[in-house]
N, C-alpha and C positions, 0 to 999 in steps of 0.2 A: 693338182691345183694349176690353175690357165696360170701363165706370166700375166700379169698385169690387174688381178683381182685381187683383191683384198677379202682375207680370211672373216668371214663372221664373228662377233664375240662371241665369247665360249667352246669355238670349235677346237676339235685335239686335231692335232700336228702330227707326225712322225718325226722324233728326230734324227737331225743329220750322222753322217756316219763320224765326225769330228768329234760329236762329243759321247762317244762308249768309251772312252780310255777313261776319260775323266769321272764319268759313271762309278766304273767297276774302283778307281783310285778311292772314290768315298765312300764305297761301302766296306773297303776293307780299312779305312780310318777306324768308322763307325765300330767297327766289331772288334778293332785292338781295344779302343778307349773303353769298351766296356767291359773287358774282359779282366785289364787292368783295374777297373773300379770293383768288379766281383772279386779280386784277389787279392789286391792290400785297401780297401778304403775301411778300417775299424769301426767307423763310426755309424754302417747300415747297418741295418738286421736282418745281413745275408751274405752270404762270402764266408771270408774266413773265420769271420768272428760267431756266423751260426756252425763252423763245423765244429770251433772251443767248445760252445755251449753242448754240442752234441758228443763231444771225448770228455770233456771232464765234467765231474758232478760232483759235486757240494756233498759233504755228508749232513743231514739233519740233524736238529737237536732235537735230543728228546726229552721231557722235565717230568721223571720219576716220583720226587717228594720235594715240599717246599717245608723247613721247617726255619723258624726263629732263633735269631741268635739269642743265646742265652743274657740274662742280664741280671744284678743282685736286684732282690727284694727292696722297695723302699721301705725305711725306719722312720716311721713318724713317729715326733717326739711325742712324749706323753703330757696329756694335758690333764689341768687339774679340775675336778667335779667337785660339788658343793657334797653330792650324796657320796665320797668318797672317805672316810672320817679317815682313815690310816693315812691319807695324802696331807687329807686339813691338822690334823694334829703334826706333821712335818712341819707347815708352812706356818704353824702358828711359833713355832720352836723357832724357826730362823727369822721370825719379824721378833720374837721377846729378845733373842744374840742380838741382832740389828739394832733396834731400841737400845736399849744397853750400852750399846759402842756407840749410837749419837750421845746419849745423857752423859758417858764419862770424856766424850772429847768436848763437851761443851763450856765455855767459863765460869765461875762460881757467882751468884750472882750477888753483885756491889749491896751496899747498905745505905741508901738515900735518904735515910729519915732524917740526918742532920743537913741536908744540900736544902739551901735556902731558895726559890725563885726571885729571878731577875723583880726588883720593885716591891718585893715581899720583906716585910722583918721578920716575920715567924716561918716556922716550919708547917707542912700543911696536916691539917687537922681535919680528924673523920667526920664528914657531915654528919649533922643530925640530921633527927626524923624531920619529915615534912609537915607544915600545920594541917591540924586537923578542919577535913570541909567537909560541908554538908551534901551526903547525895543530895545527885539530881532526880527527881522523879517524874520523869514526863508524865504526860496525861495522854489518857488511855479512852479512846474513844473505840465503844462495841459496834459492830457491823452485822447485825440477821442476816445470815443466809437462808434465804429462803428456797434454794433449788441446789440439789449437788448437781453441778456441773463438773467435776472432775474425780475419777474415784479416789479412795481415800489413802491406796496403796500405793500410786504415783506423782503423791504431793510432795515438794521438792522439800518443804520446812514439815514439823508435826505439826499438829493443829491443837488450839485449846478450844474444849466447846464448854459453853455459860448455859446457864438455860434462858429460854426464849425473855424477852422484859418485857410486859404491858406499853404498849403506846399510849403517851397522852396526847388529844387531840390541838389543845390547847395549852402545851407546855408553852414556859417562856425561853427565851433564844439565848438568853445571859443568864449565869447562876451568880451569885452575890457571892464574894470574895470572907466566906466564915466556914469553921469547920462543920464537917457533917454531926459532929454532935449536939453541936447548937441549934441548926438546921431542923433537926427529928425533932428534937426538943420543943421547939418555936410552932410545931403542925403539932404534936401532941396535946400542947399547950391553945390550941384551935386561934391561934392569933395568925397564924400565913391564911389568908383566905384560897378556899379552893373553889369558889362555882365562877371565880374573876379569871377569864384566860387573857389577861394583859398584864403581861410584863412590868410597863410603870407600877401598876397599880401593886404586883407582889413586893417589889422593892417598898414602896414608899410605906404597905403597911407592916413590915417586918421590925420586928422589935430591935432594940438595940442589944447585943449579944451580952452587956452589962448587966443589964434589968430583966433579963430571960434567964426562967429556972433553968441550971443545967448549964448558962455559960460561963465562959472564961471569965475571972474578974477581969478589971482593969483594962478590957476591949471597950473604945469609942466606937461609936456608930459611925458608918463610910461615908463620908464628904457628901454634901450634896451635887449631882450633876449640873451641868449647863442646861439654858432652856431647848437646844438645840437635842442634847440627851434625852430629856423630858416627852420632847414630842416623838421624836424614835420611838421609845419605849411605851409612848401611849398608841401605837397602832394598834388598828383591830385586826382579828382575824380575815376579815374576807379581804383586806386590801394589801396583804402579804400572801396570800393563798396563788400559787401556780397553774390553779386549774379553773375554768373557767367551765361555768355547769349549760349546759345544751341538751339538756333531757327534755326543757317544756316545748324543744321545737323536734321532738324524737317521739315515737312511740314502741312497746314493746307488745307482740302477742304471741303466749305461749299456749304450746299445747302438749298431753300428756299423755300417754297411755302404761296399765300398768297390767301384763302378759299375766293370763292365768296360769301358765306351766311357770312361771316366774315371781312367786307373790312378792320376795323379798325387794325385788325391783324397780325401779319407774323409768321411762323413760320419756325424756322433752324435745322438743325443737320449739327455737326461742328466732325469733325475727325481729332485726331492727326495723322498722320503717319511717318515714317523714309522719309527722302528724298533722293530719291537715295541712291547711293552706300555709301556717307558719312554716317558712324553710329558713337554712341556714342558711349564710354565704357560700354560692361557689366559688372554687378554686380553677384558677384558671391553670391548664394542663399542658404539658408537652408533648405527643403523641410519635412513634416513630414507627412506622409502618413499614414491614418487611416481609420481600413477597418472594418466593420462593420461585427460579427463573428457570431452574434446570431439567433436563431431557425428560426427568421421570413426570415429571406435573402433567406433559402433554401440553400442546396449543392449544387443544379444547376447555382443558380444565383451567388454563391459565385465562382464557379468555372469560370465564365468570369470577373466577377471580379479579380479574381486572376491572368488571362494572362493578363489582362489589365494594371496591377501593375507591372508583370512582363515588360514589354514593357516598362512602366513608364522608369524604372530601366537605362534598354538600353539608354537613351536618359540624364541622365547627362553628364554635365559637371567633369574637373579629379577636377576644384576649388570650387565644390558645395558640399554641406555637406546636410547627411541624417539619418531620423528614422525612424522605424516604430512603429505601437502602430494597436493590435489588440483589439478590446474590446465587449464584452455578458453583464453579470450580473459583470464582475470583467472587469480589464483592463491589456496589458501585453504591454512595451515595450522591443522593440529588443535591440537595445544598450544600452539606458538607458543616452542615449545623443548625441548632431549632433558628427556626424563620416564620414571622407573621403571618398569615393570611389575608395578603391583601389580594386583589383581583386579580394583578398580575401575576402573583405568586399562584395561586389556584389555576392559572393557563399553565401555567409552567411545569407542576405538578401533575394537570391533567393530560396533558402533551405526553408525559415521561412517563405515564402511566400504560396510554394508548401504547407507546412504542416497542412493549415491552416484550421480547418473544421465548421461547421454551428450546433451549439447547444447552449442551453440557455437559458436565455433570454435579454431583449436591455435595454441598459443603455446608454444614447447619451450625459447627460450630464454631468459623471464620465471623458468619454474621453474629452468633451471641456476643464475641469477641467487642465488635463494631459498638454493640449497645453498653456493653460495658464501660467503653470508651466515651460516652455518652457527657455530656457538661452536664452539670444537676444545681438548680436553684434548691434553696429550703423552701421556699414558700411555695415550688408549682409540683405538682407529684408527677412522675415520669412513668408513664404508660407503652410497652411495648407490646407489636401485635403481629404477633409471627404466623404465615398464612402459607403452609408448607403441609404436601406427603408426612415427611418425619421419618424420611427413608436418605441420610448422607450415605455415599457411597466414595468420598475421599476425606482427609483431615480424619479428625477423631471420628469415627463411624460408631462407637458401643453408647450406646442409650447410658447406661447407668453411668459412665465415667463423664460424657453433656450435662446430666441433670446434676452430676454430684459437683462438676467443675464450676459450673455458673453457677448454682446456690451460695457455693461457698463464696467467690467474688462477690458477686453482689451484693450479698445479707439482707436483702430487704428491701432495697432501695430503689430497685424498678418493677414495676409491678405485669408480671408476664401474661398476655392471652394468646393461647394457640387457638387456631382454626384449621382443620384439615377437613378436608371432601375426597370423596372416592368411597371405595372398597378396600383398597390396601395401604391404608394412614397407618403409619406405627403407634395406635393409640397410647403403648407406655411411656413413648418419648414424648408427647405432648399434653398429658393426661399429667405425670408426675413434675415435668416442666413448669408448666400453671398453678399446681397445689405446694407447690414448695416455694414459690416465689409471688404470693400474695395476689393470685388472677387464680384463671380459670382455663381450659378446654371447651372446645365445642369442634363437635364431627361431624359432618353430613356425609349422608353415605348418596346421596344425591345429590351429583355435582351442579344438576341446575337449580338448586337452593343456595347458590355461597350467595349470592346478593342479597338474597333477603337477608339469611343469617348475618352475616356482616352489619348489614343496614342495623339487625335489632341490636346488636352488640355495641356499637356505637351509640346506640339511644340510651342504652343502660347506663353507662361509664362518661356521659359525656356532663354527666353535675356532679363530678367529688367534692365530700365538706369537708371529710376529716380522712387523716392518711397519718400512717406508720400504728395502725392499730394495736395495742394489748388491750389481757380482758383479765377479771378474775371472778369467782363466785365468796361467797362466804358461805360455808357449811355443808358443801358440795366436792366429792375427791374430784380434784383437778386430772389424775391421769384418764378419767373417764367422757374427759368431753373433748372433742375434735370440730372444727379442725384447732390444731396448736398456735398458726399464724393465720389472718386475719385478712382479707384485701383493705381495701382503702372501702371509707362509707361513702355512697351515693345515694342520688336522691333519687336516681329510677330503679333502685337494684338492691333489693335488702339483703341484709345483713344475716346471715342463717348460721346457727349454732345447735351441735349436735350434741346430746348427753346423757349420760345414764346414772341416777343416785339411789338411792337405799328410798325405800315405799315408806311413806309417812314423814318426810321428812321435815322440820318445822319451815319457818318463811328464810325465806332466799332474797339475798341481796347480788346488784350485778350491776358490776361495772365496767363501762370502757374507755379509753384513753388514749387521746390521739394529738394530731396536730392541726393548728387548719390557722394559715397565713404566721407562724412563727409563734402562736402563741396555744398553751398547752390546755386543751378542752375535757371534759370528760361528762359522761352519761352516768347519773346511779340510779337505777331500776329495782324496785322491791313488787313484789310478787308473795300470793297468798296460795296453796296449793288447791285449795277449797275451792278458786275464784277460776283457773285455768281450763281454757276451752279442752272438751274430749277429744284425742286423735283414735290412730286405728292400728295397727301391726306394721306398718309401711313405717312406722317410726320408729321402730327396732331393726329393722331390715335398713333405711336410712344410715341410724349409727352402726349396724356391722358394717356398713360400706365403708363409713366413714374411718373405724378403729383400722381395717383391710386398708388403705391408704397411706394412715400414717404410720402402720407398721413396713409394708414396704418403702416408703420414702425413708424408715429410718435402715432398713435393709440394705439399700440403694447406697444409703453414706457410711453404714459398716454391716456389711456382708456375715452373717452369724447363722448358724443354723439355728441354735434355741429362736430366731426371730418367724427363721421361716416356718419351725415345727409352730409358733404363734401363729401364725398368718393360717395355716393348714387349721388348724384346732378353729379359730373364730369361723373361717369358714363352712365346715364341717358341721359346729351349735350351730348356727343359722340357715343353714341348706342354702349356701351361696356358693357359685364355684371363684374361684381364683384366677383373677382378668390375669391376661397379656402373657399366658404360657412360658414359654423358655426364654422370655426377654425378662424376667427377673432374675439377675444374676446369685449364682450357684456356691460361688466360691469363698 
């Protein structure tokens, strides 16, 4: 390198000769200090402490047999058993010693009969008997049962059965305060009149119990009442009667056929209808319309559903009150309770109607839930109108345990129509739904018919007169006619009754019994079999449908096989097959 230039960075040097001593000094530091580390430092793992590990070796253990220390037996005391008789006759020895040794440490006991009480001068003395009273003997009023509703083996009291007592039409309300042998006595004696069904009038000509063969002497005849009494007891029959008669504004038309492989038989179907132009009063209705919103419906099928509701709309009443309730996996009402039909309300309704779209998934018996939930006037009858597949697929999903849950909440009290369309509607959940809850089913298997159908459904239902329907026949077996429950009567929608009696039978009477604005109505219809329009085979086939129904709905609410080998059997006589396959439950 020139004097006077400056080395490049990076470049190597050679060094000077001054500094090799110093060099060679640190490399023999270096290799003392390590060597002393390889020879005492203990703490590597190398040097002298791996030569230890390499001279001496551990001997292993080796574990041949493992046994337990020995230990005594536990001695559990012996306990006493009832089935042990040599123990129980010990234990009965040491409670008689026991006994014994209390009774002889105990004191003798003192003689009190002379200890006078504080404020007493005599000694006390053994009560007499009590005075003699007269039982009581309540009164016993009889109760007909006319239907076992419970069987006789799981009745919590026994039961006494009377035999059946004659009804009298025109009995009086009060019996007169004399014994019943005077009583008999008094009608034998033909002084009680019997063709007077007025009260006043049997008091006033009942003889006095003195002057009648047969009574007690020395009975005075009962006070005379007040004029207030008087007139009470002169009411007539029709203005104390509860049921108010609606037959002249009803008509009845029956018809008959009677199977020549079946002589012993007949068979009717019996229709209410309006008669002429006379109607009753409509009742004005609550309506809750429930539309089924979930992925299975489809937009397509949702959207004639939706004109169809829409239409619905158009066809109230200004006295009829409405909701609606959309419901998927959640549920939504529109109001959130029945509400008027005013103009406003029908935008609002038809607004939430339009908006309504198809996603999710179906919950059927969230919304039943919703209706149950429902406010209920007595005077307006409650109409729900459920417009759904009939296919949930979250909540309670089994058909029979929906039909049997809601019937049983309900009892009666809202009156169910289903509507489905398509090809795959779970006809038994909507079919048994409607016949057990006083409406109906209707299925269109062509989805571009829900509008109509809807529209006619609404025309039907929309003039109820009478609601919470029973019915009965005279001289007809009752378990032969279906349906059991009854919808509400309308004025565009008869009334249909299905049944089967014995061939020849004499005149038939028929009545029905309902309500209509708080006060109790009823129809009685008498019929000549002489006089009844001819039907045809389709009225045998009819009632197998109809018996096929109400044996599965009672199926439905207890599960029995004798029902279902019934349900097979009626099927089977009529060459009818047996709807809804493996959705009638099994077990």
């Amino acid at each position: 390198m020139n004097p006077g230039m400056e080395s490049a960075p990076g470049a190597w040097s050679r060094p000077s000769g001054r500094h090799i001593p110093a060099a060679v000094a640190a490399a023999v530091l270096s290799l003392a200090a390590h060597w002393a580390a390889w020879e005492r430092a203990p703490f590597l793992p190398f040097g002298a402490l791996a030569r230890v590990r390499d001279e001496v070796r551990f001997p292993s253990i080796r574990l041949n047999e493992v046994q337990p220390t020995p230990t005594e037996p536990l001695q559990r005391p012996a306990r006493f058993r009832p089935e042990d008789p040599d123990r129980q006759a010990d234990l009965a020895e040491e409670t008689a010693d026991w006994t014994e040794q209390v009774r002889e440490a105990l004191p003798a006991t003192p003689d009190l009969s002379g200890i006078k009480l504080a404020g007493e001068s005599a000694t006390l003395e053994t009560p007499g008997a009590p005075p003699a009273r007269e039982r009581w003997e309540p009164r016993q009023e009889i109760l007909q049962v006319e239907e076992e509703l419970y069987a006789e083996e799981i009745s919590a009291l026994p039961r006494r059965y009377t035999p059946a007592v004659p009804r009298v039409a025109a009995a009086p309300d009060l019996a007169a305060p004399s014994p019943i042998e005077w009583a008999a006595a008094a009608s034998a004696a033909g002084t009680a009149p019997v063709e007077s069904g007025e009260a006043g009038a049997w008091l006033r000509q009942t003889p006095n119990p003195a002057q009648s063969p047969g009574g007690p002497a020395g009975e005075s005849a009962p006070p005379a009442g007040s004029a207030e009494e008087s007139a009470l007891l002169d009411e007539k029959l029709p203005d104390v009667t509860a049921l108010k008669p609606v037959e002249q504004m009803l008509g009845i038309e029956v018809r008959t056929w009677s199977p020549p492989d079946e002589p012993e038989n007949a068979y009717f179907e019996l229709s209410v209808r309006r008669e002429g132009e006379t109607l009753l009063p409509v009742l004005p209705k609550d309506v809750l319309l429930i539309q089924d919103c979930s992925e299975s419906m489809t937009q397509a099928k949702l959207n004639y559903c939706k004109e169809g509701l829409q239409r619905w709309i158009g066809q109230f009443d200004a006295a009829d009150r409405l909701d609606l309730l959309a419901f998927r996996d959640t549920t939504e009402r529109l109001f959130g309770g029945w509400t008027e039909l005013t103009t406003v309300n029908r935008s609002i309704a038809a607004g939430y109607i339009e908006r309504l779209i198809a996603r999710g998934r179906t919950d059927v018996y969230a919304s039943l839930q919703q209706v149950l939930a429902l406010e209920r006037d007595p005077g307006r009858p409650v109409l729900a109108v459920l417009v759904t597949d009939g296919r949930p697929t979250m909540g309670m999903v089994d058909s029979s345990d929906i039909i049997e849950a809601f019937t049983w909440d309900s009892a009666g009290s809202v009156s169910m129509f289903c509507v489905g369309g398509g090809t795959r509607v779970n006809r038994f959940l909507l079919d048994l739904l409607g016949y057990k809850n006083r409406g109906d089913s209707l299925v269109v298997e062509d989805s571009r018919n829900i509008p109509d159908a809807l529209q006619e459904l609404a025309r039907q239902v929309s003039r109820p007169v009478l609601t919470d329907l029973t019915y009965r026949f005279s001289g007809l077996p009752a378990e032969d006619i279906f349906p059991r429950t009854l919808t509400h009567l309308y004025l565009d929608r008869p009334l249909v009754i299905y049944g089967r009696c014995p061939a020849g039978a004499p005149r038939v009477v028929f009545q029905v019994v309902g309500q209509a604005r708080g006060q109790k109505a009823d129809m009685v219809f008498e019929w000549d079999w002489s006089r009844v329009q001819p039907g045809d085979e389709s009225l045998r086939t009819k009632w197998a449908w109809q018996r096929i129904y109400h044996l599965i709905g009672e199926h439905v609410r207890e599960p029995r096989q004798e029902i279902l080998n019934e349900i097979h059997a009626t099927a089977n006589r009529y060459g009818l097959i047996v709807p809804y396959g493996t959705d009638i439950p099994t077990r």
